[in-house]
N, C-alpha and C positions, 0 to 999 in steps of 0.2 A: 514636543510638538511633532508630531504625524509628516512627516516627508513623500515624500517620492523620488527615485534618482534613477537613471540608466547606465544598465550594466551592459557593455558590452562583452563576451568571450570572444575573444579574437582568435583568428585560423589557428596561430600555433598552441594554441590550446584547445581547440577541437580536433586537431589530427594527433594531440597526443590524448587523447581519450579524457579529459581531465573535466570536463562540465559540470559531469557530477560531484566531483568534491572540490569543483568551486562553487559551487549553487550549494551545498552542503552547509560550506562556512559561512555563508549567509543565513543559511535557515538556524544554523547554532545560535546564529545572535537575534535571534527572535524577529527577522526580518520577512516579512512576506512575499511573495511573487506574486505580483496582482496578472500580469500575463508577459509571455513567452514565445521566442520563436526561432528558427532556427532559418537562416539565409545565406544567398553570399551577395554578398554589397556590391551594388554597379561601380564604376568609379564615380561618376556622378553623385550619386550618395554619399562616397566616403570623401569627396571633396569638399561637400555641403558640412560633410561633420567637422573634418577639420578646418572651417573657410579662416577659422581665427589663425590658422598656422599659411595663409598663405602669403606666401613672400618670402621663408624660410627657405634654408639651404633643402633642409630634408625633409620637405613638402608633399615631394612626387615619392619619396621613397613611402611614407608613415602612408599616404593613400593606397600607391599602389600593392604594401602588405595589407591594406583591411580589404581590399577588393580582390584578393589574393584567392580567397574559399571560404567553403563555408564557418557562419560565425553564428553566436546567439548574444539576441537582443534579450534583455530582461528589464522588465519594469520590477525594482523592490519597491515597497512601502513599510513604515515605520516609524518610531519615535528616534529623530536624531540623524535619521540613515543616511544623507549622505556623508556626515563625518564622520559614520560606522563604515559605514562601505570604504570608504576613502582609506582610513586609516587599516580596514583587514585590508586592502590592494597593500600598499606600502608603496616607496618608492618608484618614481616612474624609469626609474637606473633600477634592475634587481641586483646589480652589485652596490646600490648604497640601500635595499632594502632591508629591513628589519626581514631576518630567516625564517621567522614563524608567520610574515606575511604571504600574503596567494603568491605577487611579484618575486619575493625574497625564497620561495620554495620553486617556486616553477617558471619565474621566467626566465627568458636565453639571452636578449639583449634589450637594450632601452627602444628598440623599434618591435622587436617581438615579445612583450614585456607581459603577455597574457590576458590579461583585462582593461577595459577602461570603464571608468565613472563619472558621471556627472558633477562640476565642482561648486556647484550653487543651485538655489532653487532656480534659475531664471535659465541657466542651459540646462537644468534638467528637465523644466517645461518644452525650452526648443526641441532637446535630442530626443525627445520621447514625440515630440511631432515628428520630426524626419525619420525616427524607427519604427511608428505605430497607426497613427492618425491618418493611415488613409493618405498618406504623402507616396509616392512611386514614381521616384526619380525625378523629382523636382514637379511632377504633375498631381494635383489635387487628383484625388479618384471620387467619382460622384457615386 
């Protein structure tokens, strides 16, 4: 069945050059980019992403690094994707990630952990409105 899911590349993987061969390993697995972009997240944005995590100890920290610099949003499509996506990321710990995943090759810690993905269809429909749809910071854009 045809998916959709959002990928986030988060700062520490845009300041270490890495986009393209995370966007790579996506394309190996016959995953599409329907569209792309390249931003840096207001806090507002990246609140609204994580609002499921608010109340947490490490609420303010997981915001304040996506609002840190620039990131890239990606919409994939595919058959299956986001259990494909899910499972190429690995681990949201890259020390308990499988090695040949994105997370397990290149992330630094469980806050700087290089990508996120959408974990159902129903927040990959939200997170694709809050990164795509004409959403800007919490304001419809007409």
């Amino acid at each position: 069945m045809s998916q959709s899911v959002l990928v986030l590349i988060k700062p520490d993987a845009v300041r270490r050059r890495l986009t393209g061969l995370i966007l790579s390993e996506f394309e190996k697995r016959e995953l599409t980019i329907i569209d792309l972009k390249m931003m840096t997240s207001s806090r507002n944005r990246a609140e609204k992403h994580y609002e499921s995590l608010l109340g947490k100890p490490f609420f303010d920290e997981v915001v304040s690094y996506l609002s840190s610099g620039p990131l890239v949003a990606v919409i994939l499509e595919g058959d299956n994707c986001i259990e494909i996506v899910r499972d190429l990321n690995g681990s949201t710990d890259p020390r308990n990630a499988d090695k040949c995943s994105i997370r397990g090759k290149y992330g630094i810690s469980k806050t700087q952990n290089t990508v996120h993905a959408s974990d159902s269809p129903q927040s990959a429909e939200r997170e694709i409105a809050l990164w795509f749809d004409g959403v800007t910071d919490g304001c419809q854009v007409s």
